[in-house]
Every structure is written in structure tokens, then in C-alpha cells.
C-alpha positions as semicolon CSV with decimal commas, in nm:
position;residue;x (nm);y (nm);z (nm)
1;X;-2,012;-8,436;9,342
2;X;-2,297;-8,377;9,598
3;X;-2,620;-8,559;9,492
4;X;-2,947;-8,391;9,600
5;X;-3,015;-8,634;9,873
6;X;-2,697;-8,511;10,084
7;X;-2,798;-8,195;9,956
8;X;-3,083;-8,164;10,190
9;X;-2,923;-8,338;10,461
10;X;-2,630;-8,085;10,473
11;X;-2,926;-7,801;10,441
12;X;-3,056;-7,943;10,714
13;X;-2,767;-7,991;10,944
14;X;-2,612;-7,604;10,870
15;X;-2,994;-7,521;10,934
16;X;-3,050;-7,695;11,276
17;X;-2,716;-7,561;11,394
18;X;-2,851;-7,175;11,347
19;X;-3,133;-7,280;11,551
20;X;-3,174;-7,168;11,928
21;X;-3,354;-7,445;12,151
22;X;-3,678;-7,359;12,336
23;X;-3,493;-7,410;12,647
24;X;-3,208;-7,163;12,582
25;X;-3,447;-6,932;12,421
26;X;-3,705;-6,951;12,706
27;X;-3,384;-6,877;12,943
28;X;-3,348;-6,553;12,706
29;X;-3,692;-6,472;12,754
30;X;-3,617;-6,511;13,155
31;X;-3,328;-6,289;13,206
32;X;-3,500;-6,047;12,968
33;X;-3,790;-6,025;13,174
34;X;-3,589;-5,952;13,494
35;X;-3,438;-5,678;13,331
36;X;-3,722;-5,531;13,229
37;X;-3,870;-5,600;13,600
38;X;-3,561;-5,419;13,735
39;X;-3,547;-5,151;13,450
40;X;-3,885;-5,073;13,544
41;X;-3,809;-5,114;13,926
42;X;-3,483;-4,827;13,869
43;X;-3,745;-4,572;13,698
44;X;-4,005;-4,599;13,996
45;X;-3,728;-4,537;14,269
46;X;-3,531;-4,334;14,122
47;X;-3,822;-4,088;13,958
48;X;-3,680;-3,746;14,134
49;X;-3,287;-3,808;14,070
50;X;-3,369;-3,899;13,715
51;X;-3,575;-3,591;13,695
52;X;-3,355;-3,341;13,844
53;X;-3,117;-3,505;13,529
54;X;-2,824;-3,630;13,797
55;X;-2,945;-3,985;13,715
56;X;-3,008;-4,106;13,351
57;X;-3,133;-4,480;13,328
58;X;-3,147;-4,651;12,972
59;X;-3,256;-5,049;12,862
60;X;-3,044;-5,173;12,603
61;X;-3,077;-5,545;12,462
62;X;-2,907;-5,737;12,728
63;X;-2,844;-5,460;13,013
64;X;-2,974;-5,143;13,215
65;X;-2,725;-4,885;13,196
66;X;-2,740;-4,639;13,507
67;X;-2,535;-4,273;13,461
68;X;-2,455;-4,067;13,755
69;X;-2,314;-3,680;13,745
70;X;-2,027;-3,628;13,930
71;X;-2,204;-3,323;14,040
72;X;-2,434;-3,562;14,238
73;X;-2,111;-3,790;14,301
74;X;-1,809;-3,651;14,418
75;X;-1,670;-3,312;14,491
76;X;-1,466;-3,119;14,251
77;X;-1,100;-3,359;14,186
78;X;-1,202;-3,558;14,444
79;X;-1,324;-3,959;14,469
80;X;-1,519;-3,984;14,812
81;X;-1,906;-4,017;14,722
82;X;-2,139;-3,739;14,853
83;X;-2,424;-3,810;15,110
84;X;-2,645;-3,739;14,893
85;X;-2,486;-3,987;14,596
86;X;-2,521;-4,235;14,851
87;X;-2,886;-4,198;14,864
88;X;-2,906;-4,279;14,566
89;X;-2,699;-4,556;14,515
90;X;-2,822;-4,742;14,806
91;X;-3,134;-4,689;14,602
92;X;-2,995;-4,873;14,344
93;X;-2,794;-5,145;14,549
94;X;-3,205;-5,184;14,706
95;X;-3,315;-5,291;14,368
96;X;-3,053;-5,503;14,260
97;X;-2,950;-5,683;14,547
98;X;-3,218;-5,902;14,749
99;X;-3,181;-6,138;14,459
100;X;-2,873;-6,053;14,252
101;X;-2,813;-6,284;13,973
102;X;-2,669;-5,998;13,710
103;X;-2,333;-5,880;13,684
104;X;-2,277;-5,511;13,766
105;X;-2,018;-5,296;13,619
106;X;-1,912;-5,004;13,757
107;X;-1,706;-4,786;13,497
108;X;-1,540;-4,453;13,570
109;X;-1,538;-4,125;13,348
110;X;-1,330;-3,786;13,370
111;X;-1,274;-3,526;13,137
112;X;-0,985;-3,405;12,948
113;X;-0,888;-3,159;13,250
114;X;-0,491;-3,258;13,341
115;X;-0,442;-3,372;13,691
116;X;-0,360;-3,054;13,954
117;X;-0,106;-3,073;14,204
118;X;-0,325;-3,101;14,461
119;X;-0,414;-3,449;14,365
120;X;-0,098;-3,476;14,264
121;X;0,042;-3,463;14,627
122;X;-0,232;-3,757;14,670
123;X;-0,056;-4,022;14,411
124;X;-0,337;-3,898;14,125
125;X;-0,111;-3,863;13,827
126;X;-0,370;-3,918;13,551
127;X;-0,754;-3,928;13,476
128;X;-0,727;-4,270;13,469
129;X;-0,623;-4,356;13,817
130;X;-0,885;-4,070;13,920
131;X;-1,162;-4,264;13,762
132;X;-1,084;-4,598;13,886
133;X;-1,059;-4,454;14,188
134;X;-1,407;-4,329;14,179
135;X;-1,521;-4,648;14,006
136;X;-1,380;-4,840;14,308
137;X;-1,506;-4,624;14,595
138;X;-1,921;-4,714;14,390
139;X;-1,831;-5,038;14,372
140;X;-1,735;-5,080;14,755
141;X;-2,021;-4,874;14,866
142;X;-2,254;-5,078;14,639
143;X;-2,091;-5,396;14,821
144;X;-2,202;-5,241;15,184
145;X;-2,536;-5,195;15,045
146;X;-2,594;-5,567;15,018
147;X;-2,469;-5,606;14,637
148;X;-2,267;-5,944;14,575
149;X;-1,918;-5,876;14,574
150;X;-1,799;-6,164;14,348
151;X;-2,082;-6,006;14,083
152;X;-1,949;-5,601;14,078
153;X;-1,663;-5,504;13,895
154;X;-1,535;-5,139;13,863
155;X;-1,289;-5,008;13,573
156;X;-1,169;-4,678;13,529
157;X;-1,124;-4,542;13,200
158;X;-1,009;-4,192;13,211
159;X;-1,110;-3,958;12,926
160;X;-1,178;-4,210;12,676
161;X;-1,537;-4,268;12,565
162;X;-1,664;-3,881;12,593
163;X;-2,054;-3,861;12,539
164;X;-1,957;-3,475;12,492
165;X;-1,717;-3,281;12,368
166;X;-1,448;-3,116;12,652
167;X;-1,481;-2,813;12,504
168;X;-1,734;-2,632;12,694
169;X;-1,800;-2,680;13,071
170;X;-2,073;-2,845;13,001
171;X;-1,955;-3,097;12,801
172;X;-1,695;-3,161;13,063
173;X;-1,932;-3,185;13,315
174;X;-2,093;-3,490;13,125
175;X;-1,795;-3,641;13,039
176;X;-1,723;-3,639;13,465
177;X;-1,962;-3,946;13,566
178;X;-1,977;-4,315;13,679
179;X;-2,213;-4,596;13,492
180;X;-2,341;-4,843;13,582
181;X;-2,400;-5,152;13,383
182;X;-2,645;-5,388;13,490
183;X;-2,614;-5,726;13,242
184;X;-2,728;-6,070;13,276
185;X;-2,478;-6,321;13,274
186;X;-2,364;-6,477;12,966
187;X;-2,461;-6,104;12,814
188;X;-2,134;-6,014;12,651
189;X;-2,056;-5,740;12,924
């Protein structure tokens, strides 16, 4: 039988243990103010792409998530980045780099459209190898821009995770796109 006295101390114990520490708390506070810093840094340089709807920027609790059109990205079935995508992801790779301590994820999107033949003559046999191809091809253009390669991933996931339905050409067209996912370490990316 517990008596009161060990009562309290096992209160206390499961307590403590749910408790953060000021140090790993003020940490919190840290990487969530660089965030915000570079959240707020993405908005200001990117103010006419995010306008013009090619770039949509979003804070969630432990990341910035950048989307980019393929419109603005890559031609039609294809995975080399446009001039003027380049623009603005050297805009990005700008912000993020000088002092990069946050992971970046690149992930790829396509639509439900089946692979053609002309990218099947190019070993494309599936939305998923297009998309990690266009993941890739962000990621090692974000690398030339000064990003730290051992802190940039890129995954291609095909047609899973529409944000539309690939129904309607325009649905497609926002299914097409590449994100990415700006988290400080430790984040849960």
C-alpha cells in the first residue's frame, strides 16, 4: 500500500519528468525565433513570386514550408529548372544559406497523368521517378547556391499527397510542384 508521503514523492517525480528545462526551452525559443527571422526574411524577398501565386510560403510550428508551381519550375514532363525558377530559388538558397543551421527538404509532386513515351524513351517509367528527379535537380541547384549539402535532402513522392483533386487541369496543375521544408533540427522533419 502507498502511504501519502510516497504519494507526493511519486507526484512529484512523474511531475518533474513532464517538465521542460529553461535551457532546452530557451533553445526552443531560439530556433523559433530564427524561423520566424527567416519566415519573415522569405516574405520580403520573395513579395512578387508569392504574389503572382507561383510561390506560396507558410510557418508552421517547427518549419517554413516553401511551394513552387511547376509552371514556374520545369517545362511540361520535363525535370530541368527554368531560368526564371532559378531566380527564385537562388532567392531562397540567399536566405537560408550564409548561416544554415536548419535542415531543408526538398520533396517532389506530380499528378495522376501516366508517364508518355517520350519520357519513357528517357528511363521515366512512373511519377515517382519524375518527381525525384525534379526534387533532386532543386536540391543540387540549391547546393550551387551556397546551401549545405550534408543539410538538403530531396524525396520524390509521385502522386501521393494531392492538395487538389486531378480532376480538372487545375487541380493537376497544383498537384505538379516542389516544397520546400525548412525545419530546425531536432524538429521531427
Amino acid at each position: 500500500m502507498i502511504k501519502f508521503p510516497q504519494l507526493c514523492v511519486l507526484g512529484a517525480a512523474l511531475l518533474a519528468a513532464g517538465c521542460v528545462s529553461q535551457q532546452k526551452y530557451d533553445e526552443s525559443q531560439q530556433k523559433n525565433a530564427e524561423l520566424e527571422a527567416q519566415y519573415q526574411q522569405l516574405n520580403a524577398s520573395m513579395g512578387s513570386e508569392v504574389q503572382s501565386r507561383d510561390v506560396r510560403i507558410s510557418r508552421m510550428q517547427d518549419a517554413i514550408k516553401v511551394s513552387l508551381n511547376d509552371q514556374l519550375l520545369f517545362p511540361s514532363g520535363g525535370w530541368q529548372i527554368s531560368e526564371q525558377a532559378k531566380t527564385s530559388i537562388a532567392k531562397v538558397a540567399k536566405i537560408l544559406a550564409p548561416h544554415q543551421k536548419n535542415t531543408i527538404n526538398v520533396s517532389g509532386y506530380t499528378d495522376s497523368t501516366p508517364i508518355g513515351p517520350e519520357l519513357m524513351k528517357q528511363g521515366i517509367t512512373s511519377n515517382l521517378i519524375l518527381s525525384q528527379k525534379r526534387a533532386e535537380n532543386v536540391q543540387q541547384f540549391m547546393i550551387s547556391q551556397g546551401v549545405n549539402p550534408s543539410l538538403v535532402s530531396a524525396k520524390g513522392y509521385g502522386e501521393e499527397n494531392p492538395i487538389a483533386s486531378n480532376d480538372t487541369p487545375e487541380g493537376k496543375a497544383q498537384n505538379r510542384r516542389v516544397e520546400l521544408t525548412v525545419a530546425s533540427s531536432g524538429a521531427g522533419n
